[in-house]
C-alpha positions as CSV (number, residue, x, y, z in Angstrom):
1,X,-41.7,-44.3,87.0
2,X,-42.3,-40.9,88.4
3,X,-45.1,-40.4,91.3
4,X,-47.8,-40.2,88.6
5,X,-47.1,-43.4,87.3
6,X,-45.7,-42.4,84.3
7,X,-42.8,-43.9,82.4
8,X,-39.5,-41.2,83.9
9,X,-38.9,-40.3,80.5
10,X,-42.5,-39.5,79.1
11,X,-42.7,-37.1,76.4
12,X,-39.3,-36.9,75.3
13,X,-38.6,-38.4,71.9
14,X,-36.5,-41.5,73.0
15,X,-33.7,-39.7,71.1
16,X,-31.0,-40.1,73.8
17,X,-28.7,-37.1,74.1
18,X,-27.5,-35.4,71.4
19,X,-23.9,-34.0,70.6
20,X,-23.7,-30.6,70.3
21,X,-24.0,-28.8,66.7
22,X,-20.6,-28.5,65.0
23,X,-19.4,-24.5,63.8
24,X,-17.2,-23.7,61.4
25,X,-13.7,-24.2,60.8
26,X,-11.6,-22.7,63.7
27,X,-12.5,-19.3,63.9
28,X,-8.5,-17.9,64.8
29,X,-8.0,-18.7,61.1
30,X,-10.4,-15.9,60.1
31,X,-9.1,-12.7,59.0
32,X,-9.7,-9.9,61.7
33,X,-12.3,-6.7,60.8
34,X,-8.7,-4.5,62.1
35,X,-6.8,-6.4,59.6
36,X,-9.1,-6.7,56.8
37,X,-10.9,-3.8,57.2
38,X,-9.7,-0.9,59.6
39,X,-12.8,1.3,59.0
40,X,-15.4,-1.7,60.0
41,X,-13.4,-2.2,63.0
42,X,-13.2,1.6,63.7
43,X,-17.1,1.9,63.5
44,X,-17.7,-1.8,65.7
45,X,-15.4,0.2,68.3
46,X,-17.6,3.0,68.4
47,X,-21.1,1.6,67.8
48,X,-22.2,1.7,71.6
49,X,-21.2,5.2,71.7
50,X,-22.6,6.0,68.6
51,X,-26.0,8.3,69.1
52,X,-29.0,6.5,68.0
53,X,-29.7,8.6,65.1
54,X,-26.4,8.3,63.7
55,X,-26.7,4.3,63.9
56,X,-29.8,4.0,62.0
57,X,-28.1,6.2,59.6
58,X,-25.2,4.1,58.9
59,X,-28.1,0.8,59.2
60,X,-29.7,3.0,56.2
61,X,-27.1,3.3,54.2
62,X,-25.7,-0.2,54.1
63,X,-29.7,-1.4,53.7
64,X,-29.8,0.8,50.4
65,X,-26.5,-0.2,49.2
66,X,-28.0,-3.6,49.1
67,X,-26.4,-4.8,52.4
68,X,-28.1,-8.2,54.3
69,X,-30.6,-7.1,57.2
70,X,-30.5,-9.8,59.8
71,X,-32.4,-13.0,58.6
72,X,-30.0,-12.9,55.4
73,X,-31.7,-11.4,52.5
74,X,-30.1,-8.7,50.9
């Protein structure tokens, strides 16, 4: 019991711990944006440096090409 008289673990479910969530199959099996696609990794290089206006552009263009935004919809 903690100094309120309360059970230590009070307000937790009673779960125990739990493992951590698996991922996907190891990801060094994946094919590499250089490899697969030299442009995508050209413009990943040079996103940070990229001037605001032009990244919304290119965010534009892939949203009216019927690219996914971020929560997965297309």
């Amino acid at each position: 019991m903690n100094p309120a008289g309360e059970p230590a673990n009070a307000g937790q479910s009673g779960a125990g711990p739990t493992e951590p969530p698996t991922i996907a199959p190891d990801l060094a099996d994946l094919p590499t944006p250089d490899a697969t696609y030299p442009d995508l990794a050209r413009l990943v290089a040079a996103w940070a440096d990229l001037p605001p206006a032009i990244r919304a552009g290119i965010v534009a263009m892939v949203k009216a090409a019927g690219g996914r935004d971020e929560g997965g919809e297309g």
